[in-house]
N, CA, C and O atoms as a DFTB+ gen file, in Angstrom:
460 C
 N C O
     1  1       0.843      -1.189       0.000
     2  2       0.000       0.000       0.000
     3  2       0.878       1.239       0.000
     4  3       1.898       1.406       0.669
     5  1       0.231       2.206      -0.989
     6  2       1.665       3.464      -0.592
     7  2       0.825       4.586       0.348
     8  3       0.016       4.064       1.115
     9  1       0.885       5.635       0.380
    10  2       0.798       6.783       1.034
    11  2      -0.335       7.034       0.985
    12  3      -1.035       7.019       1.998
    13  1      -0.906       7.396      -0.491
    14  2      -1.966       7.712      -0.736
    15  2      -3.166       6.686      -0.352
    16  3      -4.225       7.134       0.088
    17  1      -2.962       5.312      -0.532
    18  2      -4.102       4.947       0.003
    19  2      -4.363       4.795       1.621
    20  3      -5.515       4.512       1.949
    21  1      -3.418       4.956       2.616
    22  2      -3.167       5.283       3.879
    23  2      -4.379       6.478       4.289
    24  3      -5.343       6.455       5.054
    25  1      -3.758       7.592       3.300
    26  2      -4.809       8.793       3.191
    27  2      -6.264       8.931       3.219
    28  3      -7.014       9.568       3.959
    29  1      -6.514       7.970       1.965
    30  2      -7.758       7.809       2.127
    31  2      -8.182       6.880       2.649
    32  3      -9.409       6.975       2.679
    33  1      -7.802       5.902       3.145
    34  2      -8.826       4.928       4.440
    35  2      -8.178       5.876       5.668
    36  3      -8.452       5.232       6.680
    37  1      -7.412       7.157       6.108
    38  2      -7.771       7.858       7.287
    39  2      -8.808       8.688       7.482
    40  3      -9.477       8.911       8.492
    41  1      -8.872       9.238       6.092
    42  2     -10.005      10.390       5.487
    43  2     -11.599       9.440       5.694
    44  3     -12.706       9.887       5.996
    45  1     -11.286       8.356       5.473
    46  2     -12.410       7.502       5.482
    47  2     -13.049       7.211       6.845
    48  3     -14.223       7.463       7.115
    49  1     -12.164       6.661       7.670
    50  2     -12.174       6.411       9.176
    51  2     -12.650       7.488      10.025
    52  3     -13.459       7.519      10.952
    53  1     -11.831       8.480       9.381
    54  2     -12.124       9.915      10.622
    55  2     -13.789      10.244       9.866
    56  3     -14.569      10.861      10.592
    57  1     -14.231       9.884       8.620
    58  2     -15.210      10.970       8.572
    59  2     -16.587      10.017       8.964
    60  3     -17.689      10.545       9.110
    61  1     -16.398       8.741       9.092
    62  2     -16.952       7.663      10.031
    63  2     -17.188       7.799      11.395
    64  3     -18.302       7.610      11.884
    65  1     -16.098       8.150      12.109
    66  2     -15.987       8.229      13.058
    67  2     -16.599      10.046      13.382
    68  3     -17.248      10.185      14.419
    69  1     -16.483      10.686      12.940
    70  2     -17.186      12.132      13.328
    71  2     -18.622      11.880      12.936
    72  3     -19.487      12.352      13.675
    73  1     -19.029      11.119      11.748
    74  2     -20.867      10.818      11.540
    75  2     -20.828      10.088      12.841
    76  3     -20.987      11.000      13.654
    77  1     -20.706       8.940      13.536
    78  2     -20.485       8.026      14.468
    79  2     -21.210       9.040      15.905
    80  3     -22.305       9.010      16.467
    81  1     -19.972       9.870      16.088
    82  2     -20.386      10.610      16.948
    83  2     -21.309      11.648      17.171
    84  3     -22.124      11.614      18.092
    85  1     -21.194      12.732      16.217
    86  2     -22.556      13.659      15.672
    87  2     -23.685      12.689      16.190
    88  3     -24.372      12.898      17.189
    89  1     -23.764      11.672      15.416
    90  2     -25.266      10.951      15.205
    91  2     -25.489      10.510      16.825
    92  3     -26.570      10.793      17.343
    93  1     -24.620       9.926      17.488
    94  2     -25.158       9.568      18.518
    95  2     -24.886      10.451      20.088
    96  3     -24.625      10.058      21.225
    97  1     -25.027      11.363      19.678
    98  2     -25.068      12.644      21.138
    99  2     -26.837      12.340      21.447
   100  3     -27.234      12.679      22.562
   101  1     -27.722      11.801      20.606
   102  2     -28.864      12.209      21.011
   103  2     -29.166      10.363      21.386
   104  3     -30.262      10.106      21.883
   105  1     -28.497       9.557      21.211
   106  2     -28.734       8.558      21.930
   107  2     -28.090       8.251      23.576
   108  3     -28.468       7.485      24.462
   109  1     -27.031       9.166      23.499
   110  2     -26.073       9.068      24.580
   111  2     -26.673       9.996      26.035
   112  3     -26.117       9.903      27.129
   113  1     -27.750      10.770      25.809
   114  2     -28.111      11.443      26.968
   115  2     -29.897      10.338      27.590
   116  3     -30.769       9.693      27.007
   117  1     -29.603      10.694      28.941
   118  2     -30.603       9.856      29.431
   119  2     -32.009      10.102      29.492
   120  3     -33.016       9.395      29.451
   121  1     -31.736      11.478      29.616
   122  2     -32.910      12.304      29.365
   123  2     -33.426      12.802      28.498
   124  3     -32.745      13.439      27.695
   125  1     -35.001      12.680      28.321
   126  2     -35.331      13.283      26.552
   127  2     -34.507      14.593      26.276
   128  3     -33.942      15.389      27.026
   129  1     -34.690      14.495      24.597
   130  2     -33.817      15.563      24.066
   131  2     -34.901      16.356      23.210
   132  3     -35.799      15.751      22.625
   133  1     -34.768      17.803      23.164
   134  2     -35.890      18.474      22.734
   135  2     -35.275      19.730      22.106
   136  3     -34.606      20.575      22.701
   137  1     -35.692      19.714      20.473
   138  2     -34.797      20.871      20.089
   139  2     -35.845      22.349      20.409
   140  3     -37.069      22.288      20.523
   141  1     -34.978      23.692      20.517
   142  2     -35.534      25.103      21.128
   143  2     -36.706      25.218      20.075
   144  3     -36.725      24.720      18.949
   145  1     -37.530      25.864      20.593
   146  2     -38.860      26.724      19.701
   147  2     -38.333      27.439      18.525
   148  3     -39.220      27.646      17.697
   149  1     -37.152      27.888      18.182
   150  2     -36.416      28.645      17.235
   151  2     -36.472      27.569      16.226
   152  3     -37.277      27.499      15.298
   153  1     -35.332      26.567      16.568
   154  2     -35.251      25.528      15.592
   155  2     -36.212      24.797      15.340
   156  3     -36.094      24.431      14.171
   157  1     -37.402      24.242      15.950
   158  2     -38.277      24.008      15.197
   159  2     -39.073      24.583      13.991
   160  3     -39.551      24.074      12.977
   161  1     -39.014      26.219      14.651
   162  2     -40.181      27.114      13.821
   163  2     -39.127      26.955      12.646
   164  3     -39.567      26.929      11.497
   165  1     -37.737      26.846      12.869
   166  2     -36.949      27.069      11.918
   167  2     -36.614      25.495      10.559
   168  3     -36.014      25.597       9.489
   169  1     -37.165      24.394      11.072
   170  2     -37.464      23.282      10.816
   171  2     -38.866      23.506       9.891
   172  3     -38.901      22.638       9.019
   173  1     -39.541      24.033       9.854
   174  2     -41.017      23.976       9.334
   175  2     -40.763      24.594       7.713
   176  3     -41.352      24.379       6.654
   177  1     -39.923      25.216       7.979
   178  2     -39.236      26.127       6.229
   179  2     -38.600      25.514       5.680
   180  3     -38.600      25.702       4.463
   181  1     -37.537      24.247       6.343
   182  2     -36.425      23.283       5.540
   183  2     -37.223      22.586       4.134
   184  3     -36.535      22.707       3.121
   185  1     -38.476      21.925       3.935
   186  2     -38.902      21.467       2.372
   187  2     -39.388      22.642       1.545
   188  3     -39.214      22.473       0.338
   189  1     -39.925      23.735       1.874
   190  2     -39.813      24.718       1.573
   191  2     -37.990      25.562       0.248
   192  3     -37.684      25.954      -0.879
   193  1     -37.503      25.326       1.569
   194  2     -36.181      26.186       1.171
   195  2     -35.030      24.676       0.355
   196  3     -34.077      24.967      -0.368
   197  1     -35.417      23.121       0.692
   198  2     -35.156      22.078      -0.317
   199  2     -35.558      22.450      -1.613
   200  3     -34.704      22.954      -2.341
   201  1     -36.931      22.262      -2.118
   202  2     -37.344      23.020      -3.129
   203  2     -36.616      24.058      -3.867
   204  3     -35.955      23.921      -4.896
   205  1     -36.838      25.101      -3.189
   206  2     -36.458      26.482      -3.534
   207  2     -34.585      26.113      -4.520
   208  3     -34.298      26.262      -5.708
   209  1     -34.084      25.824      -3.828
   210  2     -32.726      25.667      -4.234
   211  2     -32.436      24.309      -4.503
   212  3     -31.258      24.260      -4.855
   213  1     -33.047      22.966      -4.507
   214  2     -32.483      22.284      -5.383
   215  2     -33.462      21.708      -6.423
   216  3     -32.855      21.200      -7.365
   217  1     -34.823      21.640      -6.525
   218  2     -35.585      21.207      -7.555
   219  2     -35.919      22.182      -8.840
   220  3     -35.731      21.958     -10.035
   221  1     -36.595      23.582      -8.057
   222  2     -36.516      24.895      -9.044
   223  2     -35.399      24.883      -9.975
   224  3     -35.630      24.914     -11.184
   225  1     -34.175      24.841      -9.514
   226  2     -33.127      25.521     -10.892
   227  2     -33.492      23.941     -11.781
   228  3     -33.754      24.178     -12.960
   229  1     -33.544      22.643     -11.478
   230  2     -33.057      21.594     -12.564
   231  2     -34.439      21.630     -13.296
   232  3     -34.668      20.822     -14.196
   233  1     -35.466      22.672     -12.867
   234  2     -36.458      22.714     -13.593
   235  2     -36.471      23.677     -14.962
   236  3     -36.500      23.473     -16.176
   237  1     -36.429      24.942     -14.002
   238  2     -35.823      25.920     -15.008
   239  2     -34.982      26.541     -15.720
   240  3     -35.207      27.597     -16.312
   241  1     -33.610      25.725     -15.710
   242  2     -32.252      25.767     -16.352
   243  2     -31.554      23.951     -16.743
   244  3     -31.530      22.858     -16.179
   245  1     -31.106      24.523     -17.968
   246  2     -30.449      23.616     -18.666
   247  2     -29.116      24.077     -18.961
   248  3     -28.866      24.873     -19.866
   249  1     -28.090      23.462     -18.029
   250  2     -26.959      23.602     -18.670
   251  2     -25.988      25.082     -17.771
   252  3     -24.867      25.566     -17.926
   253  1     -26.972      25.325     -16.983
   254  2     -26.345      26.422     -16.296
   255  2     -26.905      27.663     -17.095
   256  3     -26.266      28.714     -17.051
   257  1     -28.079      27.583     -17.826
   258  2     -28.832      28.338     -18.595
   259  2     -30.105      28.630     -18.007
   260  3     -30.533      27.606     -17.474
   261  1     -30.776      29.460     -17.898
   262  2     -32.391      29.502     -17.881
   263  2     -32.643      28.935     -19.140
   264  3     -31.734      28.727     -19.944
   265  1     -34.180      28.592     -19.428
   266  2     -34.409      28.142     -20.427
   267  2     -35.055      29.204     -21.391
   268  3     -35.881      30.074     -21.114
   269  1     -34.361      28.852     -22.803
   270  2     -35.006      29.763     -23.325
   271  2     -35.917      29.538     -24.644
   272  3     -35.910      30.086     -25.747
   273  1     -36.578      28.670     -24.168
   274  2     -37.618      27.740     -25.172
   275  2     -39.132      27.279     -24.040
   276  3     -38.844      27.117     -22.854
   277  1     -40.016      27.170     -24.276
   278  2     -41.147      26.295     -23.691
   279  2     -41.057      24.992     -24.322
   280  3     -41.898      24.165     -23.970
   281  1     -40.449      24.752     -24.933
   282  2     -40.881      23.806     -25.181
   283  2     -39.269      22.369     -24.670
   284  3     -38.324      21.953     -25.340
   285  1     -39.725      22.078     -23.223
   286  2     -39.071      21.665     -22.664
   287  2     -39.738      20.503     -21.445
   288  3     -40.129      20.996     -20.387
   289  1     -39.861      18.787     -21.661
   290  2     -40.543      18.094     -20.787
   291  2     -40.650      18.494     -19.393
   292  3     -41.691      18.234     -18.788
   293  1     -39.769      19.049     -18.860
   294  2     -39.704      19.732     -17.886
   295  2     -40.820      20.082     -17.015
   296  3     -41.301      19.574     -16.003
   297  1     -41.124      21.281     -17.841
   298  2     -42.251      22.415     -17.742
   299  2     -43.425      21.593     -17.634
   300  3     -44.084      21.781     -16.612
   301  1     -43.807      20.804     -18.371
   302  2     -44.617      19.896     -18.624
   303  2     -44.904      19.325     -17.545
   304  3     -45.877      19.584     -16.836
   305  1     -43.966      18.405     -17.329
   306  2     -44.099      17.438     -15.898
   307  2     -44.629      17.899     -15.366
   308  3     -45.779      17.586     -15.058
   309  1     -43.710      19.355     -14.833
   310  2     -44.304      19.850     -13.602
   311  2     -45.933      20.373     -13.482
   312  3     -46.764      20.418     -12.575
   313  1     -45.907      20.635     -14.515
   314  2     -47.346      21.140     -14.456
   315  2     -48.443      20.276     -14.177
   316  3     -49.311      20.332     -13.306
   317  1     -48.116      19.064     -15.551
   318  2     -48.944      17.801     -14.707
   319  2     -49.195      17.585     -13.229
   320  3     -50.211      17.696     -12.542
   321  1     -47.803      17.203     -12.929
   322  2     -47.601      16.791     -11.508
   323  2     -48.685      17.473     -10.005
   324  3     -49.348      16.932      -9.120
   325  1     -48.332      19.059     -10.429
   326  2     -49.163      19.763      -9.912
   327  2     -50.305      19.885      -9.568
   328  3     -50.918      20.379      -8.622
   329  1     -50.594      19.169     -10.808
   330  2     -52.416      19.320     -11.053
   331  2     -52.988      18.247     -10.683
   332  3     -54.216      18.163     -10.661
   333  1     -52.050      17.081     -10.273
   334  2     -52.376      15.853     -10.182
   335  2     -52.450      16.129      -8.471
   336  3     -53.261      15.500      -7.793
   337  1     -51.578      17.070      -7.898
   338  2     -51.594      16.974      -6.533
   339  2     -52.483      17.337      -6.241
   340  3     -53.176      16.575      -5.568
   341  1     -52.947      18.525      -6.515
   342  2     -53.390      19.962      -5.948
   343  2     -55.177      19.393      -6.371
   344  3     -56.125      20.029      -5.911
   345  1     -55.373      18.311      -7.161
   346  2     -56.209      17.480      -7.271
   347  2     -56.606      16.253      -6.183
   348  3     -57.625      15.978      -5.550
   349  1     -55.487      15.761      -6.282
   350  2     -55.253      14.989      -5.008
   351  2     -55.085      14.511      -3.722
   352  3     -55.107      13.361      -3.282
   353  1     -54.872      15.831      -3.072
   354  2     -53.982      15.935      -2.343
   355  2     -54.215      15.601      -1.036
   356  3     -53.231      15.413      -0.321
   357  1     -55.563      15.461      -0.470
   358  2     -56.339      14.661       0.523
   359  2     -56.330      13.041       0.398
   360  3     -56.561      12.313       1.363
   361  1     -56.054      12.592      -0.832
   362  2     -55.634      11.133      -1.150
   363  2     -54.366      10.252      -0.625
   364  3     -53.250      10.771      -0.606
   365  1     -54.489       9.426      -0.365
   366  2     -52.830       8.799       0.308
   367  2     -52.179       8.293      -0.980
   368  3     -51.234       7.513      -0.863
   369  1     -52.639       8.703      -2.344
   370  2     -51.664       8.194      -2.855
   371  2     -51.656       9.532      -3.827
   372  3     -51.874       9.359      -5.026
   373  1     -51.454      10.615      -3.419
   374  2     -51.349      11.958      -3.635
   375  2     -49.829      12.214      -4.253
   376  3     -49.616      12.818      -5.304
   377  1     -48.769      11.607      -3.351
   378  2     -47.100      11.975      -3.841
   379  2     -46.926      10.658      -4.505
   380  3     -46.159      10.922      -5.430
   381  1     -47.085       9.919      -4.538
   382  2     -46.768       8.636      -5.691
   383  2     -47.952       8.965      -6.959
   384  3     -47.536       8.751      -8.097
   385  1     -48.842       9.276      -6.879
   386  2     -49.266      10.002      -8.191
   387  2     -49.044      10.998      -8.950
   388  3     -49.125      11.175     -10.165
   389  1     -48.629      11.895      -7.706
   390  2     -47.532      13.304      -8.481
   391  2     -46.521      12.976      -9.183
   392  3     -46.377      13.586     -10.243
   393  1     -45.416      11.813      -8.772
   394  2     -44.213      11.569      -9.583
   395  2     -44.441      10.474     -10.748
   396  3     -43.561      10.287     -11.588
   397  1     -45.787       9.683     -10.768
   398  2     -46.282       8.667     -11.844
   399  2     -46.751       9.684     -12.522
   400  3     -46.613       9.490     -13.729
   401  1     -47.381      10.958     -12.197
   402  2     -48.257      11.341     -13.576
   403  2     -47.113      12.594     -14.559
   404  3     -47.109      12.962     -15.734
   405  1     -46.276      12.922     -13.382
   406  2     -45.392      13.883     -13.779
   407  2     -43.955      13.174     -14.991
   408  3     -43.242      13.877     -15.708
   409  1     -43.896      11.577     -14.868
   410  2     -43.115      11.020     -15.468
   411  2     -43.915      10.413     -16.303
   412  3     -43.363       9.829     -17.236
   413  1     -45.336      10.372     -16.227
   414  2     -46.134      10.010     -17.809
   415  2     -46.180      11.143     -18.435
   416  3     -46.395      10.879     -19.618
   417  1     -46.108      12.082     -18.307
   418  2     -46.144      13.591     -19.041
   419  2     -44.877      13.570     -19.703
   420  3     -44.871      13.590     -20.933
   421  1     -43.573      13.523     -18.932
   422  2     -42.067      13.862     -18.997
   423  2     -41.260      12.770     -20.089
   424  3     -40.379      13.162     -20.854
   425  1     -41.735      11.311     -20.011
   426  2     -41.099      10.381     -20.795
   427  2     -41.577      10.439     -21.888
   428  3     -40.598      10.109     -22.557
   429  1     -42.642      10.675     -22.833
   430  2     -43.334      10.797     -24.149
   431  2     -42.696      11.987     -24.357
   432  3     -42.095      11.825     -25.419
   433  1     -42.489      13.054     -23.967
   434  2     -42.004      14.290     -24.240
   435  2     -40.116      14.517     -24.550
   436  3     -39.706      15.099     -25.554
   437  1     -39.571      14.174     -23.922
   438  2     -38.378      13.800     -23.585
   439  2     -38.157      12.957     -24.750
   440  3     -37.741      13.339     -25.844
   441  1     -38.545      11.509     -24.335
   442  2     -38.033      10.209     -25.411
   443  2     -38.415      10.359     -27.175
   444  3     -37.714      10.209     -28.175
   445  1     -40.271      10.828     -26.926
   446  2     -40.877      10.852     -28.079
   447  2     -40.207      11.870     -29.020
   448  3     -39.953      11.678     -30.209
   449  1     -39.999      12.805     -28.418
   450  2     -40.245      14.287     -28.957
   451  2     -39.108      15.004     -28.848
   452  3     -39.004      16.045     -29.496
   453  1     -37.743      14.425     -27.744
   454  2     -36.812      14.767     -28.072
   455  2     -36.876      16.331     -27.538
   456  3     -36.215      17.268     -27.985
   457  1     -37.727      16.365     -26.596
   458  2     -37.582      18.013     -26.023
   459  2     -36.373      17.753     -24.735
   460  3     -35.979      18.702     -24.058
């Protein structure tokens, strides 16, 4: 083995060993653990602000581009998808119909059509 792979099974070990620990501070106390009123209220915005910054741009940019065409499966999906929820959405099978109807919209468009 030379140097470098030394490196990375330490890089490996230590970053094991810091998830290891992080993760279990909240098993290690005896007493319930309860995060502040801040971080919760501040918890209620996290799928919110997921969204916002990682689904939005792969919707509306290609390539490190906005898009500058409609005519893009994309757009499509989503719109389906939407309509399928916002239809749905009292249904338990409300988010598995959003991503079935949003990928029956997206694959004919995409594959067929080459958008």
């Amino acid at each position: 083995m030379n140097s470098t792979d030394f490196w990375t099974l330490g890089v490996i070990v230590g970053l094991a060993a810091v998830t290891l620990i992080t993760r279990s501070f909240f098993l290690i106390s005896s007493k319930p653990w309860s995060l502040p009123h801040w971080a919760q209220r501040g918890l209620q915005y996290a799928p919110i602000a997921a969204l916002a910054g990682v689904i939005v741009p792969e919707i509306v940019m290609s390539h490190g581009q906005l898009l500058q065409t409609w005519q893009d499966a994309r757009l499509f999906a989503v719109v389906a998808g939407a309509a399928w929820y916002f239809w749905r959405k009292r249904s338990s099978w409300a988010l598995l119909g959003t991503i079935v109807v949003g990928m029956a919209v997206y694959l004919p468009l995409h594959l067929g059509l080459g958008w």
